[in-house]
N, C-alpha and C positions, 0 to 999 in steps of 0.2 A: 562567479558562477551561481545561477538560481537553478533553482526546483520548482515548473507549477504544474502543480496536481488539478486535474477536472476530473467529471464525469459521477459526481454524485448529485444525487438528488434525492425525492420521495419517491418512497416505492412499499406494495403491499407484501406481507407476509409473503415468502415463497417466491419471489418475486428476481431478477437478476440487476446486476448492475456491472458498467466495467471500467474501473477506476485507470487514469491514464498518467501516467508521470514525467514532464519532459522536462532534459536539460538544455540550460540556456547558452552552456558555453562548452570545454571540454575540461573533464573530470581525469587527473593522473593517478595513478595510483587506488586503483578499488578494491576494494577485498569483500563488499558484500552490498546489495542491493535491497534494501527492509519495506515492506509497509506497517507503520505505527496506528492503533487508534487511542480517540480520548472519548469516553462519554461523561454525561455531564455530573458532575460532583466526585469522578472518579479518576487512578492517576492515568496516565498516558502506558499503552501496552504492546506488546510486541507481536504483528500479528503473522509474518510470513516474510520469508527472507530468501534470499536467491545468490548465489558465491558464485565468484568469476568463472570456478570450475564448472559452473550450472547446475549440480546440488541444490536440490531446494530443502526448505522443511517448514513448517507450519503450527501456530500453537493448537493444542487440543481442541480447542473450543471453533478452531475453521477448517477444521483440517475431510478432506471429502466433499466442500463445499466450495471453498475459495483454491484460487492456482495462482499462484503469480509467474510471471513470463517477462522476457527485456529482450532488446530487439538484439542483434548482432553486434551492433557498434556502443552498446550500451548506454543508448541518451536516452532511450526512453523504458518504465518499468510500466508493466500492467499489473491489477490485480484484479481478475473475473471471478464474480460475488454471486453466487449460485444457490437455490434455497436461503437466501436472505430471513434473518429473524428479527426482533423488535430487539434482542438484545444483541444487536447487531450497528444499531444505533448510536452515531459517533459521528467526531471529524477523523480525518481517514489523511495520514503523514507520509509521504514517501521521504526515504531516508537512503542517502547514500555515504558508506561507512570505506573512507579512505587510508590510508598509511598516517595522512597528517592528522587524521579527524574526520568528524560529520559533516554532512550538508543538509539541510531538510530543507524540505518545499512547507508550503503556506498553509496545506489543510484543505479537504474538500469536504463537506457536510455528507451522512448517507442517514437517512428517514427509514425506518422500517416502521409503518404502520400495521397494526395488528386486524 
């Protein structure tokens, strides 16, 4: 089973983006649906997360700006990136956090120029 993440790019302050997450095969056992980022010299963090119950929650730092959503049948996660800032600037992970373990996708780049 893979994970690939698109939908990042360069985009200006304030600006939106909407990160797409698709699975390649069928995932048993989920217990929560994450988006991670990395920026650069920094460790990898935890930015918004979604539970099979559909509970969301979000860290401080996106929370009012970003939403994450997943479709019904759970293959695919979104995260809509809303008032985007320069420290916003990262590769952008979806994660999905099973009974056995993790699965992460590849990483999408997101640009936030000032």
């Amino acid at each position: 089973v893979q994970l690939q993440a698109s939908g990042g790019g360069l985009v200006q302050a304030g600006g939106s983006l909407r990160l797409s997450c698709v699975t390649s095969g069928r995932i048993i056992g989920i217990k929560a649906m994450r988006w991670y980022r990395q920026a650069p010299g920094k460790e990898r963090e935890w930015v918004a997360a979604i539970l099979t119950s559909g509970s969301v929650d979000y860290a401080d730092s996106v929370k009012g700006r970003f939403t994450i959503s997943r479709d019904r049948d759970k293959k695919k996660i979104y995260l809509q990136m809303k008032t985007l800032e320069p420290e916003d600037t990262a590769v952008y992970y979806c994660n999905i956090n099973t009974v056995y373990g993790n699965v992460w996708g590849q990483g999408t780049q997101v640009t936030v120029s000032s």
